[in-house]
C-alpha positions as CSV (number, residue, x, y, z in Angstrom):
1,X,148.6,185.0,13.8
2,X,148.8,184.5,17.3
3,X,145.0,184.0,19.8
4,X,145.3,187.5,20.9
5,X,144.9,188.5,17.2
6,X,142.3,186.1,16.2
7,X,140.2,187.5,19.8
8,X,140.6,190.5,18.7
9,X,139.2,190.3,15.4
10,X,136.5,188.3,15.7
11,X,135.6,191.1,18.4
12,X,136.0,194.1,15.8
13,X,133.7,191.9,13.8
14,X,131.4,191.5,16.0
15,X,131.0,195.4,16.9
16,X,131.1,196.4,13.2
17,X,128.0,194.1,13.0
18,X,126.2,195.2,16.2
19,X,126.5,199.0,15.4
20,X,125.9,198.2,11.4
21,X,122.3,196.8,12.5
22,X,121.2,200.4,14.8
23,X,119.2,202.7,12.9
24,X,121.3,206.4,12.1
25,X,118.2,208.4,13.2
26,X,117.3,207.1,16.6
27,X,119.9,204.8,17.9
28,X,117.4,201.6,17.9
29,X,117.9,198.3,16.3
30,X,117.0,197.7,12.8
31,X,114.7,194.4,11.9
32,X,114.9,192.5,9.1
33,X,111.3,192.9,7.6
34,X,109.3,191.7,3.8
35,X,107.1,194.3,2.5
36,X,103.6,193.0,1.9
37,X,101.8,196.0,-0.5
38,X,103.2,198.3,-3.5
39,X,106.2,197.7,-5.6
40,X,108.6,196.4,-3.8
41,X,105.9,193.4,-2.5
42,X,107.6,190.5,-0.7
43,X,111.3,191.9,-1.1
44,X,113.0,192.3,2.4
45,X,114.4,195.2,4.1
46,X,115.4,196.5,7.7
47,X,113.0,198.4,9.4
48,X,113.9,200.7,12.3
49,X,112.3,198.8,16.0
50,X,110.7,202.0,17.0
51,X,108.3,202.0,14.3
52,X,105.7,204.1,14.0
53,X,107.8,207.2,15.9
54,X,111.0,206.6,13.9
55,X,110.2,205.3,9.6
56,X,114.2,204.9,8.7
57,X,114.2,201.9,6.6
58,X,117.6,200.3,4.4
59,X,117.8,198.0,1.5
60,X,119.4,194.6,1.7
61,X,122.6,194.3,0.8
């Protein structure tokens, strides 16, 4: 594999993981967060940034 390979697929990588973290609804980041009340107490999940206007949350994978 030559370096033109290697660049280009740590750059691919890179991306996926940059647009895997932006929340479907609004476009804005998601943030790893640990819920503090109800059943799911102290697990972690991603929040969307532009909480209160936007609520999309994901599970931890």
């Amino acid at each position: 594999m030559n370096t033109e390979n290697k660049r280009c697929g740590w750059v691919k990588r890179a991306l996926f993981e940059f647009f895997s973290n932006l929340c479907p609804k609004c476009g804005s980041s998601l943030v790893l967060r640990v819920a503090k009340q109800g059943a799911n107490k102290g697990n972690e999940f991603y929040g969307c940034s532009a909480y209160p206007k936007c609520r999309h949350t994901a599970t931890v994978s």
